[in-house]
C-alpha positions in Angstrom: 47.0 107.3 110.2 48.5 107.9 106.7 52.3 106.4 106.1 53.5 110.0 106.0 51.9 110.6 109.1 53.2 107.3 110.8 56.6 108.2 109.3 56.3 111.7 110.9 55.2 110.3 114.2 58.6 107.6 113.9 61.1 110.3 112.6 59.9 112.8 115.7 60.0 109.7 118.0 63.6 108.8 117.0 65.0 112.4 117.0 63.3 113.6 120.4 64.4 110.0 122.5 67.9 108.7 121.7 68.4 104.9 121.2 70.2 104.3 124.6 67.3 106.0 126.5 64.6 103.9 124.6 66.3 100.6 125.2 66.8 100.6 129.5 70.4 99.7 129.1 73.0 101.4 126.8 73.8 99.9 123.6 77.3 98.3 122.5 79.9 101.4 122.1 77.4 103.9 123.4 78.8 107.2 125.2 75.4 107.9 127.3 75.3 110.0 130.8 72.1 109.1 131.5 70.5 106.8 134.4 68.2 104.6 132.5 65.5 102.4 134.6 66.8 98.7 133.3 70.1 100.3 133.6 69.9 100.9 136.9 68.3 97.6 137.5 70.9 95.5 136.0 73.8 97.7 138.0 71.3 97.1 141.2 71.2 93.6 140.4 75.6 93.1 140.4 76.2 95.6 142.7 73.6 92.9 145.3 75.5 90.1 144.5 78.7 92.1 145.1 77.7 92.7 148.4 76.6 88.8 148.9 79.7 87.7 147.8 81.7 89.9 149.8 79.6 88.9 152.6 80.2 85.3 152.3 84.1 85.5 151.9 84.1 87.4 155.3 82.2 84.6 156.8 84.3 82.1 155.3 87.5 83.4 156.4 86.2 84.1 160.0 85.0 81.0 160.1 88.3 79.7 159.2 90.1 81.7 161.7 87.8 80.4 164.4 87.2 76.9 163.8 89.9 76.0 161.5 93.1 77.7 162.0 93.8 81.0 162.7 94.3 83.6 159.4 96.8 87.1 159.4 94.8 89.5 160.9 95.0 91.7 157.8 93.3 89.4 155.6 90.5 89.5 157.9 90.8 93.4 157.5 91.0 93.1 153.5 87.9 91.5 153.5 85.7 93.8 156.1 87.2 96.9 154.0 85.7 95.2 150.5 82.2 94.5 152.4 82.1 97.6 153.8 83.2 99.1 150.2 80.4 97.2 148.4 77.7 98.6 150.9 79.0 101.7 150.6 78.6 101.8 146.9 75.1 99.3 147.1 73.8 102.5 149.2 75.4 105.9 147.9 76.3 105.7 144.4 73.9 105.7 141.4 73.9 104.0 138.2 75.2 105.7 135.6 75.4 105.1 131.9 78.9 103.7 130.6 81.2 105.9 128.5 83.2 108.9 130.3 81.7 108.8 133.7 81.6 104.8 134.1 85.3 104.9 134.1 85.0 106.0 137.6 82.4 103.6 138.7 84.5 100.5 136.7 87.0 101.8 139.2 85.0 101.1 142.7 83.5 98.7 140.6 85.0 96.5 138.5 88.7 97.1 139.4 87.9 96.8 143.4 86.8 93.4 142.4 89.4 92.4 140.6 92.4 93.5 142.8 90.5 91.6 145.6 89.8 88.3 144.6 93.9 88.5 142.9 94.7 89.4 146.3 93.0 86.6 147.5 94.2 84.0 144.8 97.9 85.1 145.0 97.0 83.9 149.2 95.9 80.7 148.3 94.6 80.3 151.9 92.7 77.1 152.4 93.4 75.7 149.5 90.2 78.0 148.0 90.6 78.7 143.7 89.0 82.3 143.8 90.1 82.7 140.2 86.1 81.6 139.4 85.1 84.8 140.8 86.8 87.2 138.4 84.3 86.2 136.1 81.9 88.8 138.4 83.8 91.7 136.8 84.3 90.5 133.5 80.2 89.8 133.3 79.8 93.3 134.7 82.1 95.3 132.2 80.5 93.4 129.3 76.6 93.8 130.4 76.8 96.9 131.8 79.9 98.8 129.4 81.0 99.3 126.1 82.9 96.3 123.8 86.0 98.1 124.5 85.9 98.3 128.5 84.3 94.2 128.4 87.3 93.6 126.4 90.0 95.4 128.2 88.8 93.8 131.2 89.0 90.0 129.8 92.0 91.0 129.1 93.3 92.8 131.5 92.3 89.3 133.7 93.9 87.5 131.5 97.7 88.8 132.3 97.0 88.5 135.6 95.8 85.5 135.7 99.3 84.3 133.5 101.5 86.9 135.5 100.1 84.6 138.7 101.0 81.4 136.8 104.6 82.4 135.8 105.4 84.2 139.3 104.6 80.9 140.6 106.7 78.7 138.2 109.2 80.9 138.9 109.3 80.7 143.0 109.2 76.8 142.4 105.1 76.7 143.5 103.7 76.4 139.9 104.0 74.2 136.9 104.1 74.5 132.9 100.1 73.4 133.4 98.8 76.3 135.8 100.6 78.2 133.2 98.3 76.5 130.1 95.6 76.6 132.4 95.9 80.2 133.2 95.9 80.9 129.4 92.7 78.4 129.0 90.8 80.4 131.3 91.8 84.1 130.2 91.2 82.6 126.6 87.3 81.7 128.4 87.1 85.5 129.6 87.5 86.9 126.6 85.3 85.3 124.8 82.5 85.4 127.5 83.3 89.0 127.9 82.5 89.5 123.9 79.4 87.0 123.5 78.3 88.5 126.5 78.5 92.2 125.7 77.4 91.3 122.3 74.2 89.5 123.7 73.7 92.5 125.7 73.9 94.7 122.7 71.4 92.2 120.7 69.0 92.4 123.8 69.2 96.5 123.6 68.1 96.6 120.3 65.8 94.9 120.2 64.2 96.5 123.3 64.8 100.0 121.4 62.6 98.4 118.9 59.8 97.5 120.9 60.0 101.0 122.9 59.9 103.1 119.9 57.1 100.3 118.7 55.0 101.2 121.9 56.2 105.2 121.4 54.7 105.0 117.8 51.3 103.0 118.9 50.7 105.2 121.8 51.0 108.6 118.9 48.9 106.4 116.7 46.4 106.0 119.4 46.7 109.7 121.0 45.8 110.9 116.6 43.3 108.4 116.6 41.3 109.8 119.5 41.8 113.2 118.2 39.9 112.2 115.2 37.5 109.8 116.9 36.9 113.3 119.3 36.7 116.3 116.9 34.2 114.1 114.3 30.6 115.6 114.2 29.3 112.0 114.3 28.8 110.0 117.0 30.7 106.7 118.0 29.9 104.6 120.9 32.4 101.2 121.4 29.8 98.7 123.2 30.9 95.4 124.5 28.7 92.5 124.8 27.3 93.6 128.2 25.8 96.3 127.2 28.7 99.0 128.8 29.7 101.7 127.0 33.6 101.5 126.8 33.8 104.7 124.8 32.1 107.9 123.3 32.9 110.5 121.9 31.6 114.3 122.7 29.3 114.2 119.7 27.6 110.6 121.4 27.6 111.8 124.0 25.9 115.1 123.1 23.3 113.0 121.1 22.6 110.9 124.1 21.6 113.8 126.0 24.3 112.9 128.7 26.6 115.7 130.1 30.6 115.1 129.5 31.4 116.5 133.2 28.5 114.2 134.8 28.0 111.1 132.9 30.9 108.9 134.0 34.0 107.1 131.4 31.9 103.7 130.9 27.9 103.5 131.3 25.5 100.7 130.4 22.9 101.7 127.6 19.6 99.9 130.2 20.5 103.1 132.6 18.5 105.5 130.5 15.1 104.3 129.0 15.9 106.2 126.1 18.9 104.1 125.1 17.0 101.2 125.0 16.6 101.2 121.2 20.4 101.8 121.0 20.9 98.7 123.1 18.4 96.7 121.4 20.5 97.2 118.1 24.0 96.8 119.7 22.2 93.1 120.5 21.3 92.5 116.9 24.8 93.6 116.1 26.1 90.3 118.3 23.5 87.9 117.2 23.3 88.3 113.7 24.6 90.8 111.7 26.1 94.5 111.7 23.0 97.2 111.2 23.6 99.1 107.8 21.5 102.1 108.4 18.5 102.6 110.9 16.5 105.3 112.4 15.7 105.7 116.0 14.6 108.3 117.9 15.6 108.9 121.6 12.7 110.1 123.4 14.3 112.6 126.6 12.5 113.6 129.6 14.2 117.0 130.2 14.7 117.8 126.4 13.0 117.5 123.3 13.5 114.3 121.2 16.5 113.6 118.7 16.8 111.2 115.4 19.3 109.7 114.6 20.5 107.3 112.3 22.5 104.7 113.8 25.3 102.1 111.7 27.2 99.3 113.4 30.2 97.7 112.9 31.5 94.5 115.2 34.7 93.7 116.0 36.3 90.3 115.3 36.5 87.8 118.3 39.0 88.0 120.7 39.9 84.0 120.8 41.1 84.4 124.6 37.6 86.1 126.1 35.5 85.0 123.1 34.3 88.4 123.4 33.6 91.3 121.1 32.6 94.9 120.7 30.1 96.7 118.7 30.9 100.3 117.4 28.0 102.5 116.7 28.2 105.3 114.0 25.6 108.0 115.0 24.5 110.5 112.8 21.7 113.4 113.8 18.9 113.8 111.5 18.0 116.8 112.6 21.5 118.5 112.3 21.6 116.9 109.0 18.7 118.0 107.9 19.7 121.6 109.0 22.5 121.2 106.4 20.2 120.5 103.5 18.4 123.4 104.5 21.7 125.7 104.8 22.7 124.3 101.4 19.7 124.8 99.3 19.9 128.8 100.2 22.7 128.9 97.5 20.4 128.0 95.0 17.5 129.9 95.9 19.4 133.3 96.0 19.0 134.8 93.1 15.4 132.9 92.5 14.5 134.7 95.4 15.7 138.0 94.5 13.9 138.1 91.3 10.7 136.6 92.8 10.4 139.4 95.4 11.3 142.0 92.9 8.7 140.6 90.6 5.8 140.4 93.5 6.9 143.8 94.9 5.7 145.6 92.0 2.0 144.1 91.6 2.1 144.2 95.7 2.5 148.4 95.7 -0.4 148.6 93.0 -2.2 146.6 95.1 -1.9 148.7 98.2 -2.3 151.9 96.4 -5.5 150.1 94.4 -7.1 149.7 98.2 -6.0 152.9 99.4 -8.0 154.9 96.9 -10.7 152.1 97.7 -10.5 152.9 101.1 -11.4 156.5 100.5 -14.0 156.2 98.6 -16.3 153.5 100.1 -18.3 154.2 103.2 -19.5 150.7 103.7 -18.3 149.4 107.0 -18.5 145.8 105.2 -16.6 146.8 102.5 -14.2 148.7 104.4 -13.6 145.5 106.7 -12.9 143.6 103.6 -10.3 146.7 102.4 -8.3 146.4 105.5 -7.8 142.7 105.4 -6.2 143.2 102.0 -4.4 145.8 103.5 -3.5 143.5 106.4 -2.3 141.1 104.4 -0.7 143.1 102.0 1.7 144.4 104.7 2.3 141.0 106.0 3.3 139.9 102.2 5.4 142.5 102.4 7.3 142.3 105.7 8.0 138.5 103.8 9.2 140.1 100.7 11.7 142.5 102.8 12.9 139.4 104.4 13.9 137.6 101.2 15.4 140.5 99.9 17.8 141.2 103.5 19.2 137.8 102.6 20.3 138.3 99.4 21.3 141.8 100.6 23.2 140.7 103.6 25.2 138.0 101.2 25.8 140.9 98.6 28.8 143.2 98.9 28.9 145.6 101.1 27.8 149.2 100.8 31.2 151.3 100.9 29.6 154.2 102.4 28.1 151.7 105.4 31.3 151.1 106.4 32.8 154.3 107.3 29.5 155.2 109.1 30.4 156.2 112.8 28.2 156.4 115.3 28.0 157.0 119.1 26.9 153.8 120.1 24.8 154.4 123.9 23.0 157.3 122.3 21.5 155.2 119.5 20.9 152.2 122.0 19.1 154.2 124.3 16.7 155.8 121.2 16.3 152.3 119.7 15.8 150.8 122.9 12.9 153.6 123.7 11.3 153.3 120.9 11.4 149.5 121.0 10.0 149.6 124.4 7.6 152.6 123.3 5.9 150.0 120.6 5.8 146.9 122.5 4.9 148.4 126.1 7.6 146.9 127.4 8.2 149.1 130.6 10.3 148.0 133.4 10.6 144.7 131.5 13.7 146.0 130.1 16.1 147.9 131.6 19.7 149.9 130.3 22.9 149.6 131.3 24.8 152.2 129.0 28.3 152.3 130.1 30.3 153.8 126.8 29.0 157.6 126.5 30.3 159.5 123.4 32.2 156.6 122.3 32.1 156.1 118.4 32.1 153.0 116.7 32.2 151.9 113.2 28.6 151.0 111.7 25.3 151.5 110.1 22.9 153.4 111.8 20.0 151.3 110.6 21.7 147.8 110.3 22.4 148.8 114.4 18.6 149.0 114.4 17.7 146.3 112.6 19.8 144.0 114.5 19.0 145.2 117.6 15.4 145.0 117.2 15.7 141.7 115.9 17.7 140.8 119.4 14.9 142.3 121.3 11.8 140.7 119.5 13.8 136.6 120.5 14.1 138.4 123.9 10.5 138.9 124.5 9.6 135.7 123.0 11.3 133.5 125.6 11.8 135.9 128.7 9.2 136.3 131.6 7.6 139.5 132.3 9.6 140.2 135.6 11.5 143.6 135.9 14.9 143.3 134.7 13.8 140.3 132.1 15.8 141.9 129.4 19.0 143.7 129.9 20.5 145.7 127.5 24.1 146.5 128.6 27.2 148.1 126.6 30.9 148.4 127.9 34.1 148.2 126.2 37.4 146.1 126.5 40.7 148.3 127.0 42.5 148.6 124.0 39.4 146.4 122.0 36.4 146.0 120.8 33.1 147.7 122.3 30.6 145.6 123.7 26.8 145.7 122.6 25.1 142.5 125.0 21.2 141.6 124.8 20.3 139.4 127.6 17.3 137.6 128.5 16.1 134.9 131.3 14.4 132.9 129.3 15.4 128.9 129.5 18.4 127.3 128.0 19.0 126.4 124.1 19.4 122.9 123.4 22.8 122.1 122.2 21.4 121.0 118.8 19.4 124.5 118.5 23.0 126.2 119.4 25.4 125.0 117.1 22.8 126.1 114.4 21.8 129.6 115.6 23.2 131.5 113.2 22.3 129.2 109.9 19.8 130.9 107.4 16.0 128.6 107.7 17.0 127.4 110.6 14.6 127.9 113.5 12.9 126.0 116.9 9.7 127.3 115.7 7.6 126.2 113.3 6.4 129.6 112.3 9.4 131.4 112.2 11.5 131.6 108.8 15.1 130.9 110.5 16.4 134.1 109.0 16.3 137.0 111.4 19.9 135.8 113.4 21.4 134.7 110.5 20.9 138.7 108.5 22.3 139.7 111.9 25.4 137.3 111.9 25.6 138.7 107.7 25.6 142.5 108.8 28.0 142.4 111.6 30.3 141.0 108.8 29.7 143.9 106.2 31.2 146.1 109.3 33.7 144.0 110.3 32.2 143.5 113.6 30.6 139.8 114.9 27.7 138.6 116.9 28.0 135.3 119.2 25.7 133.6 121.8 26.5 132.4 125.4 24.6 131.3 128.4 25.4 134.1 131.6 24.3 135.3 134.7 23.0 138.5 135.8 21.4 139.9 138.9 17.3 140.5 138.7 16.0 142.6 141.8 18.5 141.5 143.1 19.0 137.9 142.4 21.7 136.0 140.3 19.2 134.2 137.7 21.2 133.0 134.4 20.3 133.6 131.0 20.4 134.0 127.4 23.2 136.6 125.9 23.9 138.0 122.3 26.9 139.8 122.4 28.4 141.8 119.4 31.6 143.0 118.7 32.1 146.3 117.1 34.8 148.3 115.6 36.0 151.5 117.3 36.1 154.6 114.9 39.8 156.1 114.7 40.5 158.8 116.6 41.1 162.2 114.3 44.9 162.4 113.9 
């Protein structure tokens, strides 16, 4: 991640989670309403040893009464009422971050605490200093409140505690040193109460710090994994047994593993056709990182891919003494695909001048053998006549081909584009006389459901298109009724639908994400060009063409298949 991006990431991070939420217990002077998890733990925490405490002075005093000598009656009382208090509040209330609404809980809190154990020292029964025990509110006001509340508290404790002192030297029971002592020990609170809230405050921060720490790694690792996810090459994380711990959707898509089936972590010896891949992630751990080699995964199901495979190995982990190997996978063949895509820039206009150059000699050829033709009676010679004829069409069907390329990238015709047409009538005539020409039959069957509803195109770029959709339809699909389905419909308020669908088998993912490319073809006899002049003349009319794999019903049967949709404009209505 870049520093602006990391400082992004921090800056969002710090303005969406305020500092008293990110540390589990408010800071020093914070005003927060908010229950925070080590909040709540730490008021859990005193408000239990509230309860213990209160539980053991009850059992003290009764003990006392019983065993000792007896106690008034309402001191007994004063101490079931606190235990009963501090369950109460152990039970019902919730922790609450200090500022306006701790005030309350400092006062069922804090300031129960305080006037009881007072009551109890101003007692003095059994001889028993309780003034120890005001320390439990002091603690609580400076751990779990603001500077301001721990110090009002100390000192609030403090002129008690020297109130105490003097009422006693006054009545005759004290002396001038419970009176220094009283000082000494409120002195002792307030400084406990401000090291302590300060500690606190230290202890917030720096757990603020290592929460918006964890906040900005987790971003980091969330963008990471983003990247890792949308890059076109492959990465595999492989650990020293042979388990992948990672891959991406592009490894896994090389692999030849489904995303929904192949499970988080597999080994590379599950599949014979990872073996090379585990073979180099060994290398990688023995010696030394692979630079750059070429494998090729041989599939059962699926045609074989290349790749070229790089390795990286991570530094040793000095705990495990273990280590991971990261494969970089790149696919040949969708490389490969690219070169090809790329050299079409430069053999535009090449082309277009070489066709226009051969088209000329090619009509005086063809007119040269039809006048030869006439004249020669020889069935030898005429043999030899329509083999130049033969391939003089077939040169140029090739030369038509070059030339709809650099047409289709051209600009586009302005009279093409206000064409309108009714779409199911032409689909139905183009469809006839495709099936007319190839004998096609039931083979193909109609399913027209937009009558006398224009749409914006070229008559015979709907033609060419369509017969281009029908001629990779008959290549793959069986000869079962119903084998290809032509079908039109329209969305409501959108597009109309033209859809060209076929039974024949899946395209491999590879083949898929370059359908539409110019020279880019599963067959070695094919020039890779017909889908791509379709993709270019949908364009010229603003319309598109995509691919998806469907289902339809054949006599009667769900059977799933091969689909070309296109997208077309609809013609205005006439104001």
């Amino acid at each position: 991640m870049s520093l602006a991006a990391r400082s992004r990431a921090s800056t969002l991070s710090a303005q969406t989670v305020p500092p008293s939420m990110l540390t589990g217990y408010p800071l020093g002077g914070g005003d927060g309403d908010t229950e925070l998890p080590g909040f709540a733990r730490l008021w859990s925490a005193f408000m239990s040893a509230r309860l213990l405490i209160a539980a053991a002075i009850l059992g003290l005093h009764v003990a006392v009464h019983f065993w000792v000598r007896p106690l008034p009656l309402w001191i007994l009382g004063v101490c079931a009422i606190y235990l009963a208090m501090t369950i109460l509040v152990r039970v019902l209330a919730t922790p609450r971050g200090p500022g306006r609404s701790f005030d309350r809980q400092w006062a069922y809190t804090a300031g129960v605490d305080l006037a009881f154990f007072v009551v109890l020292q101003a007692q003095q029964l059994g001889g028993v200093n309780y003034v120890p025990l005001v320390a439990l509110p002091v603690l609580m006001s400076a751990v779990l409140g603001s500077r301001a509340l721990a110090l009002g508290t100390a000192a609030l404790v403090t002129l008690i505690l020297l109130a105490q002192s003097l009422w006693n030297n006054e009545a005759g029971w004290g002396s001038t040193g419970e009176i220094a002592q009283a000082g000494l020990a409120g002195a002792g609170m307030l400084i406990l109460a401000l090291l302590t809230n300060q500690l606190s405050a230290r202890l917030a921060r720096e757990e603020a710090a290592a929460r918006r720490s964890r906040i900005e790694a987790h971003v980091q690792s969330l963008v990471n994994g983003m990247v890792i996810d949308a890059m076109d090459d492959g990465v595999l994380v492989v650990d020293t047994d042979y388990m992948v711990r990672s891959a991406n959707p592009a490894a896994r898509l090389m692999l030849g593993s489904d995303q929904e089936v192949t499970p988080d972590q597999f080994a590379l010896d599950d599949n014979p056709a990872w073996l090379q891949l585990a073979h180099i992630a060994r290398q990688t751990f023995e010696d030394e990182p692979v630079d750059a080699m070429e494998v090729t995964l041989h599939h059962e199901d699926r045609h074989s891919s290349r790749l070229q495979v790089r390795t990286q190995r991570t530094p040793t982990v000095s705990d495990s003494g273990r280590c991971l190997c990261v494969m970089f996978m790149l696919d040949l063949r969708e490389m490969e695909a690219q070169l090809r895509t790329e050299k079409l820039a430069g053999m535009g206009r090449m082309s277009a001048a070489v066709a226009h150059e051969i088209r000329n000699p090619l009509a005086a050829i063809s007119q040269a053998n039809a006048l030869l033709e006439e004249d020669i009676a020889d069935p030898a010679l005429l043999r030899l006549t329509t083999m130049v004829r033969q391939n003089a069409d077939r040169l140029g069907h090739i030369v038509e081909d070059v030339l709809d390329v650099v047409r289709a990238q051209g600009p586009a015709d302005p009279h093409a584009a206000t064409d309108t047409l009714e779409l199911d009538a032409l689909v139905h005539r183009f469809c006839g006389e495709w099936i007319a020409q190839h004998g096609a039959g039931a083979r193909v069957q109609l399913h027209l459901g937009m009558p006398e509803l224009p749409v914006v195109f070229s008559p015979e770029h709907l033609r060419r298109i369509l017969v281009n959709l029908l001629d990779n339809g008959a290549r793959y699909a069986t000869h079962q009724d119903g084998a290809i389905q032509v079908s039109t419909h329209t969305v409501r308020h959108g597009p109309a639908m033209l859809m060209v669908w076929s039974d024949g088998p899946p395209l491999e993912p590879s083949v898929r994400r370059h359908l539409f490319e110019p020279f880019f073809s599963s067959e070695s006899r094919s020039s890779g060009l017909g889908l791509f002049i379709c993709r270019e003349l949908c364009e010229r009319h603003g319309a598109s063409i995509g691919y998806e794999r469907t289902e339809r019903t054949q006599s009667g049967v769900a059977v799933d298949g091969n689909e070309f949709f296109l997208s077309l404009r609809r013609a205005l209505a006439p104001s």
